[in-house]
mmCIF file of the protein (N, C-alpha, C, O) and its ligand, coordinates in Angstrom:
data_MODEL
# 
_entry.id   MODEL 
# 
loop_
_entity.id 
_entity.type 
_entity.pdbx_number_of_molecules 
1 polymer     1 
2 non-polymer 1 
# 
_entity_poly.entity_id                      1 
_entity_poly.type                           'polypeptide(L)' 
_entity_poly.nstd_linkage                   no 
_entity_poly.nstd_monomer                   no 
_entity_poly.pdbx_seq_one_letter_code       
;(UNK)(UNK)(UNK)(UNK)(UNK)(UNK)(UNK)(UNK)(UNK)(UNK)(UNK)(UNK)(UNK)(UNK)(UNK)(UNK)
(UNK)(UNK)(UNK)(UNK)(UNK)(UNK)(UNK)(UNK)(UNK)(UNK)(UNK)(UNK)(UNK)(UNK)(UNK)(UNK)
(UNK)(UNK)(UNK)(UNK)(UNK)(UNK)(UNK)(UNK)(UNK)(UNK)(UNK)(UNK)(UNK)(UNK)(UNK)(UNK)
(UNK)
;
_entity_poly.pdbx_seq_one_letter_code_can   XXXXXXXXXXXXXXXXXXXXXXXXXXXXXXXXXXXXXXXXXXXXXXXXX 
_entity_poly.pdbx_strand_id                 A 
# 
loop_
_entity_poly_seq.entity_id 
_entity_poly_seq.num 
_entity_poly_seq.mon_id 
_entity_poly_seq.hetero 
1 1  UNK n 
1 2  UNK n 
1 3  UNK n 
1 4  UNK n 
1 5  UNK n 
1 6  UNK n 
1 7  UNK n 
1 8  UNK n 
1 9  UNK n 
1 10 UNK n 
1 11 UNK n 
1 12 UNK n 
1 13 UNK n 
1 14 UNK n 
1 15 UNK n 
1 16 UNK n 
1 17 UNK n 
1 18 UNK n 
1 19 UNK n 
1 20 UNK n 
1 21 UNK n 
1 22 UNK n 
1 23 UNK n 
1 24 UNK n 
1 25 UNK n 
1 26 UNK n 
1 27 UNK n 
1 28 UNK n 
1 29 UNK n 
1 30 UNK n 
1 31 UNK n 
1 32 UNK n 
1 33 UNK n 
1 34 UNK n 
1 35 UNK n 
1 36 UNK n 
1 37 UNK n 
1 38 UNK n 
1 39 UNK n 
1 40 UNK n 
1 41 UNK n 
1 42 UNK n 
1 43 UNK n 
1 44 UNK n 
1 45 UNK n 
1 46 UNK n 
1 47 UNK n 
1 48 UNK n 
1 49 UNK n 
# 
loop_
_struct_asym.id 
_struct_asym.entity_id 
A 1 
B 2 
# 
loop_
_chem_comp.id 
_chem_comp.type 
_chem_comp.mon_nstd_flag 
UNK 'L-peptide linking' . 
ZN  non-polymer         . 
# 
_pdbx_entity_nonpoly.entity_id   2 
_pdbx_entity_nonpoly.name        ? 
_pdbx_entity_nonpoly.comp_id     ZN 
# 
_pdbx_nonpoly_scheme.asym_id         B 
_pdbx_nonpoly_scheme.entity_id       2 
_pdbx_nonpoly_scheme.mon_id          ZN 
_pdbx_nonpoly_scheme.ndb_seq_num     1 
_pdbx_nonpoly_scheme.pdb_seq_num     101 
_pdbx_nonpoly_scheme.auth_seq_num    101 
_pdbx_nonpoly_scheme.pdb_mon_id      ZN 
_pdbx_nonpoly_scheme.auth_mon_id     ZN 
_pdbx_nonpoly_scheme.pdb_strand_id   A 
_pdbx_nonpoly_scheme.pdb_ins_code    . 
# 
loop_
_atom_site.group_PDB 
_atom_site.id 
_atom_site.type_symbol 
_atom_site.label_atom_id 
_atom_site.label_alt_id 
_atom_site.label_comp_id 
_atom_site.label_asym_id 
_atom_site.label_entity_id 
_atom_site.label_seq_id 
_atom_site.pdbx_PDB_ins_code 
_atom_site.Cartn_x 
_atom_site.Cartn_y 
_atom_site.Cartn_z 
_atom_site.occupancy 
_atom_site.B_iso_or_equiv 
_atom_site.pdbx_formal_charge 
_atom_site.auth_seq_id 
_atom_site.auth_comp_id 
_atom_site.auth_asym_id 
_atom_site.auth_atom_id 
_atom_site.pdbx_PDB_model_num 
ATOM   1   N  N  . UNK A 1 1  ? 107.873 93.079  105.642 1.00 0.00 ? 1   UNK A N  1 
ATOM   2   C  CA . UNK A 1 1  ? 109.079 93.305  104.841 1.00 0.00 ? 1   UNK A CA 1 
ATOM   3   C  C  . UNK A 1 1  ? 109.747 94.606  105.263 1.00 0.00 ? 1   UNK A C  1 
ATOM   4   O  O  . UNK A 1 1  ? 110.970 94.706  105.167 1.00 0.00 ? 1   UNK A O  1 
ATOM   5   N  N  . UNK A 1 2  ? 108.997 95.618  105.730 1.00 0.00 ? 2   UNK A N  1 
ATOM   6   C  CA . UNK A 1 2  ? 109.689 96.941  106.060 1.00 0.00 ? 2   UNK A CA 1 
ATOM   7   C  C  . UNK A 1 2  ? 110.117 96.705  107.495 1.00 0.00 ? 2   UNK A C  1 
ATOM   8   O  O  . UNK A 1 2  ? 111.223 97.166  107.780 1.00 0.00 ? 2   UNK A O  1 
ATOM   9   N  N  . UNK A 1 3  ? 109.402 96.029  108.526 1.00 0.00 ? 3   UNK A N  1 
ATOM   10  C  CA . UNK A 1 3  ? 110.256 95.688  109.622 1.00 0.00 ? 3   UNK A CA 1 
ATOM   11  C  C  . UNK A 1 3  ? 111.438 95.219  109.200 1.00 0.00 ? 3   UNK A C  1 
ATOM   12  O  O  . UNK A 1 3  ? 112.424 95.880  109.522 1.00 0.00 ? 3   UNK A O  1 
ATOM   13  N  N  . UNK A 1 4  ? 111.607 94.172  108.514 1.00 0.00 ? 4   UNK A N  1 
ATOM   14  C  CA . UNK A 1 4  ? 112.967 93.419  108.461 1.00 0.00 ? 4   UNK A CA 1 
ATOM   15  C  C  . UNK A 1 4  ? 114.130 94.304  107.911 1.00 0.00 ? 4   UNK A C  1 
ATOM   16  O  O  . UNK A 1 4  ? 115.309 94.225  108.257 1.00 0.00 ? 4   UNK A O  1 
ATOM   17  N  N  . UNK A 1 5  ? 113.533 95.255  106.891 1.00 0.00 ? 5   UNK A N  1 
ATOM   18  C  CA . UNK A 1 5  ? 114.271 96.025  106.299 1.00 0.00 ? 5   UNK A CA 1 
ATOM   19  C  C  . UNK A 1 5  ? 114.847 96.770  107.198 1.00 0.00 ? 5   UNK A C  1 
ATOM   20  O  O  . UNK A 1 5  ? 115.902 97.220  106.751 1.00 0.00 ? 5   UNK A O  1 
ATOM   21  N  N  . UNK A 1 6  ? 114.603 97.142  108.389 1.00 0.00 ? 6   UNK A N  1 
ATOM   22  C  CA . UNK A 1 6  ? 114.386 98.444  109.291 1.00 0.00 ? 6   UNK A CA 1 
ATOM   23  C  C  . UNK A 1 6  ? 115.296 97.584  110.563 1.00 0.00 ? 6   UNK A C  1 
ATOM   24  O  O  . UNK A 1 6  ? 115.767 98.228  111.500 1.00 0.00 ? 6   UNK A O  1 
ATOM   25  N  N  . UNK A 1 7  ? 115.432 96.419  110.489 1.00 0.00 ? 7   UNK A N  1 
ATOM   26  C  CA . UNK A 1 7  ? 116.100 95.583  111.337 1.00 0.00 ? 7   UNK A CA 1 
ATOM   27  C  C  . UNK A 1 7  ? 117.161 95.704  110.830 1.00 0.00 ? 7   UNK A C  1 
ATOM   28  O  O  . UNK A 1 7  ? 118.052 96.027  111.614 1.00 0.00 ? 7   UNK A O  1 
ATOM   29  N  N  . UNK A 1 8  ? 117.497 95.547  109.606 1.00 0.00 ? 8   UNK A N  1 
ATOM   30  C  CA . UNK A 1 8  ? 118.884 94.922  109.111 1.00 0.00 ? 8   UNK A CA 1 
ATOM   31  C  C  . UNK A 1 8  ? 119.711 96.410  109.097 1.00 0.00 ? 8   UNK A C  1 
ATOM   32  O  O  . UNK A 1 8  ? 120.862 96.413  109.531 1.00 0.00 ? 8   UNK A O  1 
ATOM   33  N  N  . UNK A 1 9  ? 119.127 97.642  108.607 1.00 0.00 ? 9   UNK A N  1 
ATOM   34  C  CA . UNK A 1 9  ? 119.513 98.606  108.777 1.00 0.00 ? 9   UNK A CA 1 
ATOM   35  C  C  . UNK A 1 9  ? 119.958 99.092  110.549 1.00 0.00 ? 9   UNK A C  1 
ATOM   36  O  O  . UNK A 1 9  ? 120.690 100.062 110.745 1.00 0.00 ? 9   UNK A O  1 
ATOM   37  N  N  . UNK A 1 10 ? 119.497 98.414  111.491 1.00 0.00 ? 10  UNK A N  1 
ATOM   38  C  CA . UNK A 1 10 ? 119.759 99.081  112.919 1.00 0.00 ? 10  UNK A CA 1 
ATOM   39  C  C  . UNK A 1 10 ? 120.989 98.128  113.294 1.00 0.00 ? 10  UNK A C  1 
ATOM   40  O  O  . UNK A 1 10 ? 121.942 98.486  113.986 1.00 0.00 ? 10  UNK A O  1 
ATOM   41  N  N  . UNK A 1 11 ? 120.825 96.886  112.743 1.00 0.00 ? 11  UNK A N  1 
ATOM   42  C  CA . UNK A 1 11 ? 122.102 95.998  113.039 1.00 0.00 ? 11  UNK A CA 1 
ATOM   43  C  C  . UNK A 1 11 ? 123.576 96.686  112.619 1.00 0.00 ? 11  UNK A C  1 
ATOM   44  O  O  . UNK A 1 11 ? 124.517 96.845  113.398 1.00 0.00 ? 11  UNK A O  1 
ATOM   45  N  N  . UNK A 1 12 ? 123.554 96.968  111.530 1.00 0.00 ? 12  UNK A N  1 
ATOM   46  C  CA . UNK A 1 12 ? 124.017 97.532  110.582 1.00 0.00 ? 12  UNK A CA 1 
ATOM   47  C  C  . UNK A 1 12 ? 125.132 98.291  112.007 1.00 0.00 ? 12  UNK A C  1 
ATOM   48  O  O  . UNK A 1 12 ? 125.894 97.615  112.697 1.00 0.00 ? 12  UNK A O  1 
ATOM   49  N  N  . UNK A 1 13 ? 124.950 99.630  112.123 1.00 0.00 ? 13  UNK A N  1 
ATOM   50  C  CA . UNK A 1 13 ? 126.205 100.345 112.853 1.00 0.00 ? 13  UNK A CA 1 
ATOM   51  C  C  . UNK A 1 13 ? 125.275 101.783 113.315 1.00 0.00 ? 13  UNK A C  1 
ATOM   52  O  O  . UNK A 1 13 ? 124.103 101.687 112.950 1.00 0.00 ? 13  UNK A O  1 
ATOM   53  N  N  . UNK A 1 14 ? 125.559 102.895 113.945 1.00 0.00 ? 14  UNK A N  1 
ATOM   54  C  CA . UNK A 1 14 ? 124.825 103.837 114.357 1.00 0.00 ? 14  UNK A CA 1 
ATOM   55  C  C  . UNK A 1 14 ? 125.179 105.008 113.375 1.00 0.00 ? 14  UNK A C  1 
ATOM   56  O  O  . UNK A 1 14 ? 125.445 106.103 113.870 1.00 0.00 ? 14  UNK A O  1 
ATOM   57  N  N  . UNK A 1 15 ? 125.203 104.812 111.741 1.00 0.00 ? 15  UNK A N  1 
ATOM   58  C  CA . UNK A 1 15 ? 125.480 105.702 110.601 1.00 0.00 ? 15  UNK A CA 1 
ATOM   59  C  C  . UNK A 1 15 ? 123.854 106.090 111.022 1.00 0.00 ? 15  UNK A C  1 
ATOM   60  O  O  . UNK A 1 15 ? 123.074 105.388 111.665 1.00 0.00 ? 15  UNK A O  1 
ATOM   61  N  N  . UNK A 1 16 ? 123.576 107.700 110.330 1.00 0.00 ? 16  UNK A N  1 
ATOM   62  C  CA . UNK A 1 16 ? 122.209 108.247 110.325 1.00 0.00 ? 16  UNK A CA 1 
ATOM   63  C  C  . UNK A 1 16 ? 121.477 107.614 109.673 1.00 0.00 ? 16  UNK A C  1 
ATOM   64  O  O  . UNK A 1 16 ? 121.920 106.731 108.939 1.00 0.00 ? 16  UNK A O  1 
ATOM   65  N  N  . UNK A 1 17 ? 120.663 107.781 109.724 1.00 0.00 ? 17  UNK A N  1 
ATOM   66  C  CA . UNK A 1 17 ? 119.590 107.183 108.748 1.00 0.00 ? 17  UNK A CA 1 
ATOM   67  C  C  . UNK A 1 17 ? 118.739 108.480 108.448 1.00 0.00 ? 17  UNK A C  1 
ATOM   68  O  O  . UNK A 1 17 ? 118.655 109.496 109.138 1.00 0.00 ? 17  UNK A O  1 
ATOM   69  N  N  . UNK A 1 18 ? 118.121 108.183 107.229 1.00 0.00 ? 18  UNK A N  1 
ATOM   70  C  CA . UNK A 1 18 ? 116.782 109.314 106.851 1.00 0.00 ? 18  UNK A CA 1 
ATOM   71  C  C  . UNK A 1 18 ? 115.536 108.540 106.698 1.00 0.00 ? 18  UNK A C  1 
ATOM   72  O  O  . UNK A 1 18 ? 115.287 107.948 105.647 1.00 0.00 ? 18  UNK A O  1 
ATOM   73  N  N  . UNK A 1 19 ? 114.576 108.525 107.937 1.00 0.00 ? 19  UNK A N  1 
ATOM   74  C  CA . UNK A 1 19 ? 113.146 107.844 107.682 1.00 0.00 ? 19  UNK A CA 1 
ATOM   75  C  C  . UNK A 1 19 ? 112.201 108.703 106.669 1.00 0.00 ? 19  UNK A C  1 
ATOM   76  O  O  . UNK A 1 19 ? 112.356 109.921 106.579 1.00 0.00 ? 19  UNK A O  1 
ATOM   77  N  N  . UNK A 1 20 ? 111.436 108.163 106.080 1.00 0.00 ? 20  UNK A N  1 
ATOM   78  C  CA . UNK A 1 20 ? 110.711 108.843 105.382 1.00 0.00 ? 20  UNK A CA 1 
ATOM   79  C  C  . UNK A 1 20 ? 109.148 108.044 104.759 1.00 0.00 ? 20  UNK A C  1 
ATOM   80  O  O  . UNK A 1 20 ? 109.157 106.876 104.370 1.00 0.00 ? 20  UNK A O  1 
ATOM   81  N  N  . UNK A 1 21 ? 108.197 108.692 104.760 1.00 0.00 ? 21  UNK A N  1 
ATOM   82  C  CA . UNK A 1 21 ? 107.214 108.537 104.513 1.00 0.00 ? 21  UNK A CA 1 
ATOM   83  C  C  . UNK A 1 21 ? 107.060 108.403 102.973 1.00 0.00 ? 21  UNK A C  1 
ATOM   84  O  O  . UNK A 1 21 ? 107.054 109.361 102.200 1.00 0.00 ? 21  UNK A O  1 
ATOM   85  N  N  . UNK A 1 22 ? 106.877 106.458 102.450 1.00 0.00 ? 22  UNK A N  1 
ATOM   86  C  CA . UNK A 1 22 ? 106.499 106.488 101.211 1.00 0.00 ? 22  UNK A CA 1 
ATOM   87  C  C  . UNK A 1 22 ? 105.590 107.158 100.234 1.00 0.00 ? 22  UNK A C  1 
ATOM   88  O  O  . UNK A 1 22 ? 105.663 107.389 99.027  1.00 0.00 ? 22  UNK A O  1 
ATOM   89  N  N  . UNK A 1 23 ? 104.399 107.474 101.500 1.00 0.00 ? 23  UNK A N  1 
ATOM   90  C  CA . UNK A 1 23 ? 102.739 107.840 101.043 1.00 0.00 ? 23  UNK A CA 1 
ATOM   91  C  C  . UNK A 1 23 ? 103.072 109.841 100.696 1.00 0.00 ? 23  UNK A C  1 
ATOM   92  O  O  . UNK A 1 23 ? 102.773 110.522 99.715  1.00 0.00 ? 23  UNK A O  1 
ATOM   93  N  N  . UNK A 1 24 ? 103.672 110.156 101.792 1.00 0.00 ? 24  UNK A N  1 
ATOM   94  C  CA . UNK A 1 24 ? 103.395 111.737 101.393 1.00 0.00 ? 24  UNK A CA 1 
ATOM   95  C  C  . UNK A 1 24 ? 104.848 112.255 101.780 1.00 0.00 ? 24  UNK A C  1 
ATOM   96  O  O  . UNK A 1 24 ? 104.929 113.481 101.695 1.00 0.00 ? 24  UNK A O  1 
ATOM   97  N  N  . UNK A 1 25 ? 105.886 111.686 102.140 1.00 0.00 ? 25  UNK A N  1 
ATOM   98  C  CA . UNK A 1 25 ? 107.105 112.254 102.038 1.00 0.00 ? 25  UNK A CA 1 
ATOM   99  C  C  . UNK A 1 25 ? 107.515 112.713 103.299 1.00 0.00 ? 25  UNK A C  1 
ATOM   100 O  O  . UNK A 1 25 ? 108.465 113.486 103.176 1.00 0.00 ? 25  UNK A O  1 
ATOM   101 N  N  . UNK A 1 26 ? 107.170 112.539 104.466 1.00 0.00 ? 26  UNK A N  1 
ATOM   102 C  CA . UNK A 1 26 ? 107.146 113.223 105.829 1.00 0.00 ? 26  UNK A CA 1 
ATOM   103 C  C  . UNK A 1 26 ? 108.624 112.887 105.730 1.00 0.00 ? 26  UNK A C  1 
ATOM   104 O  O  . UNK A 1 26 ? 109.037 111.956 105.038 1.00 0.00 ? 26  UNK A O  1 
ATOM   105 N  N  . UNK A 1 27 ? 109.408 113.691 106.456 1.00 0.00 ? 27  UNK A N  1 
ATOM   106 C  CA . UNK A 1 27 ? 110.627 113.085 107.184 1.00 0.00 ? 27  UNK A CA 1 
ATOM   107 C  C  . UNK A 1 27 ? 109.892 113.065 108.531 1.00 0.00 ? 27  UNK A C  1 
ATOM   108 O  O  . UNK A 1 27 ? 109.144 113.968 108.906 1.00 0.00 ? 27  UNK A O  1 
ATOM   109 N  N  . UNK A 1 28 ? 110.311 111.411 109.562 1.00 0.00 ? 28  UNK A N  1 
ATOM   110 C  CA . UNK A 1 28 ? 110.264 111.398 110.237 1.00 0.00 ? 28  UNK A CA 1 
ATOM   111 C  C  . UNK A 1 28 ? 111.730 111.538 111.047 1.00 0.00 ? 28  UNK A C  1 
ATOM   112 O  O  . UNK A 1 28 ? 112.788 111.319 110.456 1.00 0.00 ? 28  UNK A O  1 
ATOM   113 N  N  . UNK A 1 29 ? 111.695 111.806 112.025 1.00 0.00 ? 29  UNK A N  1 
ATOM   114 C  CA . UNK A 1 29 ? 112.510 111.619 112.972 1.00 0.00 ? 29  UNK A CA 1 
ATOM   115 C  C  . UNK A 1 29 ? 113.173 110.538 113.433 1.00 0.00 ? 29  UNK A C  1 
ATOM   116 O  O  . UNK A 1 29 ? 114.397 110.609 113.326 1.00 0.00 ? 29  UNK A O  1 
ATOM   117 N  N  . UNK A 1 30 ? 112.690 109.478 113.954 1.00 0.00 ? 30  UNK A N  1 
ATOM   118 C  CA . UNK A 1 30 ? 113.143 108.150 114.289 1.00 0.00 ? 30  UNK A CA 1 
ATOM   119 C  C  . UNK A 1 30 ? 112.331 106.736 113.195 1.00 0.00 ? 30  UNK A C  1 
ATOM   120 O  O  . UNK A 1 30 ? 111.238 106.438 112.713 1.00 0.00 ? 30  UNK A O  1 
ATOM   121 N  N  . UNK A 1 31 ? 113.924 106.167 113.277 1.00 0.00 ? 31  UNK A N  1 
ATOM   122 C  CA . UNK A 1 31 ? 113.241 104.931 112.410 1.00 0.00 ? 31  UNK A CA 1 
ATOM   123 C  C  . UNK A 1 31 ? 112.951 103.877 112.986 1.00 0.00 ? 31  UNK A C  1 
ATOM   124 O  O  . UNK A 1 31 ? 113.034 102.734 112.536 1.00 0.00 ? 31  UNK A O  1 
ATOM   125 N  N  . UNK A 1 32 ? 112.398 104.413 114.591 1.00 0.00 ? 32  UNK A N  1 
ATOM   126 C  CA . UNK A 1 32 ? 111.483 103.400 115.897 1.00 0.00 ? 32  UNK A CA 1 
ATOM   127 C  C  . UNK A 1 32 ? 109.856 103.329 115.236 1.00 0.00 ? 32  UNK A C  1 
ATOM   128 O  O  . UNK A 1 32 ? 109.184 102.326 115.478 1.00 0.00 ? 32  UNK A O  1 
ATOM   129 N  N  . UNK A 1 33 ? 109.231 104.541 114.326 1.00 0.00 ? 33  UNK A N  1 
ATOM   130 C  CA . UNK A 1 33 ? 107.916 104.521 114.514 1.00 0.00 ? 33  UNK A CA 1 
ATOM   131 C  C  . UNK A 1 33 ? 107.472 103.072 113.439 1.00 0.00 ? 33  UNK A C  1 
ATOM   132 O  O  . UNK A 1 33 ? 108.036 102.416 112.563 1.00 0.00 ? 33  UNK A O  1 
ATOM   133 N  N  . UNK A 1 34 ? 107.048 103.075 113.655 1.00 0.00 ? 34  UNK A N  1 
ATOM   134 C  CA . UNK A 1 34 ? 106.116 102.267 112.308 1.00 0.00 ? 34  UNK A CA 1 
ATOM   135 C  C  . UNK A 1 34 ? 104.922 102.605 111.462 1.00 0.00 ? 34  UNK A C  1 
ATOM   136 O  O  . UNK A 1 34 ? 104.438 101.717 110.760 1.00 0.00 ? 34  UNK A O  1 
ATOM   137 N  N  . UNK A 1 35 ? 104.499 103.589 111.466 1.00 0.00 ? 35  UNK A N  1 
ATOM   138 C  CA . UNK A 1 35 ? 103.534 104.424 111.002 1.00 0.00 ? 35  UNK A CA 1 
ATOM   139 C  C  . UNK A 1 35 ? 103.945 106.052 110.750 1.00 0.00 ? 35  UNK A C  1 
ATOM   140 O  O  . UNK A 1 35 ? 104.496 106.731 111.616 1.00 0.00 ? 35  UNK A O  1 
ATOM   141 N  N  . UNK A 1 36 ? 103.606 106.511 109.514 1.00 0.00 ? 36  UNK A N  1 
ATOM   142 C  CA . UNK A 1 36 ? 103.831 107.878 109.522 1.00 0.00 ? 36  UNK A CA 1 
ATOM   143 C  C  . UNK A 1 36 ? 102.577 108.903 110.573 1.00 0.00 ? 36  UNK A C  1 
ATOM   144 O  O  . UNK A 1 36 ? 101.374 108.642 110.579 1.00 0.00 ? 36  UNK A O  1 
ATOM   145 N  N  . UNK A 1 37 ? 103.112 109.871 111.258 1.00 0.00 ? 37  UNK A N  1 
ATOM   146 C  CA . UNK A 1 37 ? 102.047 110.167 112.175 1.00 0.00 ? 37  UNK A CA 1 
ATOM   147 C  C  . UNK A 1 37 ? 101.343 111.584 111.463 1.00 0.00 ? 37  UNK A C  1 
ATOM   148 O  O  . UNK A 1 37 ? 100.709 112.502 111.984 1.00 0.00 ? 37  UNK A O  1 
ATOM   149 N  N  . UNK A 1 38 ? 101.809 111.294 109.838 1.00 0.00 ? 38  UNK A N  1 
ATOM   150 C  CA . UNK A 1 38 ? 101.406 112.816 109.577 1.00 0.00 ? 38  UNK A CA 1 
ATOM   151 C  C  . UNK A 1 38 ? 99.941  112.078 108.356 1.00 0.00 ? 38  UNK A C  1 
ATOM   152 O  O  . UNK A 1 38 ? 98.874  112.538 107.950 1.00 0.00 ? 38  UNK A O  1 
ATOM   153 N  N  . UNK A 1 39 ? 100.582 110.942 108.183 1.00 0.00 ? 39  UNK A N  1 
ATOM   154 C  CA . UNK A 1 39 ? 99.182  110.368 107.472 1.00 0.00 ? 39  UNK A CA 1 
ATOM   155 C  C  . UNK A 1 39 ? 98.817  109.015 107.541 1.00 0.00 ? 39  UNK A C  1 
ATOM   156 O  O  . UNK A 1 39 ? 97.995  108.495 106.785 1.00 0.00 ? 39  UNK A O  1 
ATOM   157 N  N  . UNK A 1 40 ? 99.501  108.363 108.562 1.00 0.00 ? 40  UNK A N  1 
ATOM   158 C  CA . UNK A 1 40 ? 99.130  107.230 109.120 1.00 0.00 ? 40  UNK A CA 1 
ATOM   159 C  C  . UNK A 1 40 ? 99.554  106.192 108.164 1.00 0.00 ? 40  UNK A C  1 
ATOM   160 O  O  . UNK A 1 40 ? 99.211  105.077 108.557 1.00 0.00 ? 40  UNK A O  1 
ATOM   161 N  N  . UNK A 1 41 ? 100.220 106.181 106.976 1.00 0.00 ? 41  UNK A N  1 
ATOM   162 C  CA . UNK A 1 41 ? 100.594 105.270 106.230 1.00 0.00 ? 41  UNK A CA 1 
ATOM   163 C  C  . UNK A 1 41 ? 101.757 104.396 106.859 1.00 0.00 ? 41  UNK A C  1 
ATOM   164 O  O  . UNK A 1 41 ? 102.698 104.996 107.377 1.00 0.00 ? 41  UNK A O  1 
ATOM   165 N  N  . UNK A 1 42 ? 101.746 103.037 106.841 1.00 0.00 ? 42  UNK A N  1 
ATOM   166 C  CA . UNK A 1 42 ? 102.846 101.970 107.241 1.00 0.00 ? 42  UNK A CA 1 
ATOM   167 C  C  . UNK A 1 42 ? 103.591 101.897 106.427 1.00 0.00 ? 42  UNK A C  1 
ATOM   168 O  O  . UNK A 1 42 ? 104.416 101.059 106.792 1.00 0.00 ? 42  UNK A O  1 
ATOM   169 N  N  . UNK A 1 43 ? 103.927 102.400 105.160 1.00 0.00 ? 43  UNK A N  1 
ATOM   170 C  CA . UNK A 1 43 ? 104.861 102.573 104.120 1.00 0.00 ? 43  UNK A CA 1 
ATOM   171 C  C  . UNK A 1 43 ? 105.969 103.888 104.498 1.00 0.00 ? 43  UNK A C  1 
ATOM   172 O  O  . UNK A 1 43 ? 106.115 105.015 104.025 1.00 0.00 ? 43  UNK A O  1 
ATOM   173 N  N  . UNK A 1 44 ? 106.695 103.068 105.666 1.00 0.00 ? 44  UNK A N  1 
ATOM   174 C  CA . UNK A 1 44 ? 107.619 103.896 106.182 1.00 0.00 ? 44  UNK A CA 1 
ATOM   175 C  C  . UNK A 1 44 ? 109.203 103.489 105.416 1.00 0.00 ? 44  UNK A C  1 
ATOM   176 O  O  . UNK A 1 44 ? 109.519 102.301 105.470 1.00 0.00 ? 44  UNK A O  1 
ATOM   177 N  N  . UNK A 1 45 ? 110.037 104.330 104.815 1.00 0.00 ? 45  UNK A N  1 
ATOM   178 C  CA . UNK A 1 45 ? 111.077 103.696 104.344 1.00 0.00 ? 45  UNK A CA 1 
ATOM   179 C  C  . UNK A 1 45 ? 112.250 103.998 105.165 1.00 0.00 ? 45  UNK A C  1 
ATOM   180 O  O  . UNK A 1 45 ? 111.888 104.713 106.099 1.00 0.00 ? 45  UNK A O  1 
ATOM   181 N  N  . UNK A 1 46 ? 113.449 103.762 105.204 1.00 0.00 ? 46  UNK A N  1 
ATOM   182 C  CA . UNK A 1 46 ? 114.646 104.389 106.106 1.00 0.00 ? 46  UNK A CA 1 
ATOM   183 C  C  . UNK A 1 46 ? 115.754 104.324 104.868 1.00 0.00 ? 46  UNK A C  1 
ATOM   184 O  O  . UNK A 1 46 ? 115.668 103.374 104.090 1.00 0.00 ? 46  UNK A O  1 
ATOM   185 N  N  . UNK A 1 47 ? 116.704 105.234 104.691 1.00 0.00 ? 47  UNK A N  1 
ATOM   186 C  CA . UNK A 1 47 ? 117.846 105.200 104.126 1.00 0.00 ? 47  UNK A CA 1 
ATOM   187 C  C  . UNK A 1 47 ? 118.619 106.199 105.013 1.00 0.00 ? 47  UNK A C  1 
ATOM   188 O  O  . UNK A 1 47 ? 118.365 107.305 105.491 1.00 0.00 ? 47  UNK A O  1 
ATOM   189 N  N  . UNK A 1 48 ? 119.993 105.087 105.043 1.00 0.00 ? 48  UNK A N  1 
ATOM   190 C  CA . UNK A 1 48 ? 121.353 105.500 104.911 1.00 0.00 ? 48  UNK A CA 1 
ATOM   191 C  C  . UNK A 1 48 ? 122.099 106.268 104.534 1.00 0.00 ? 48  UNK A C  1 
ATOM   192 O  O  . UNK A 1 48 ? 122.676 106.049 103.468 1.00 0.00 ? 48  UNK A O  1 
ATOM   193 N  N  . UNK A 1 49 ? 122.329 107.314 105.190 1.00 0.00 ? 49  UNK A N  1 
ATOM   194 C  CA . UNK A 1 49 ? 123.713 108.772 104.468 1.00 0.00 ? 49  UNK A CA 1 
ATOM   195 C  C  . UNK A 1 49 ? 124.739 107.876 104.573 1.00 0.00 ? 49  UNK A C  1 
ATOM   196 O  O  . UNK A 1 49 ? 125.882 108.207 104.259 1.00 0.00 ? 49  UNK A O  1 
HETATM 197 ZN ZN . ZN  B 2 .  ? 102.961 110.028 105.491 1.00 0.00 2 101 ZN  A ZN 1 
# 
């Protein structure tokens, strides 16, 4: 479900996005990873500015 989510958002247009780590809040950098690399959780979310 978070892939697809993470799909529909890249289709979408090249607006920023803010990835972020459900489990502990990391901002990641790119919303390519699929895993947070600061605690390994797959509960990666992405939002839209
Ligand atoms: Zn995390």
């Amino acid at each position: 479900m978070i892939r697809l989510f993470k799909r529909v958002l890249r289709s979408e247009d090249s607006h920023e996005s803010v990835v972020e780590c459900r489990r502990c809040g990391a901002n990641l950098e790119s919303a390519d990873v699929d895993h947070c690399p600061a605690c390994g959780s797959s509960e990666v979310a992405s939002y839209r500015l």
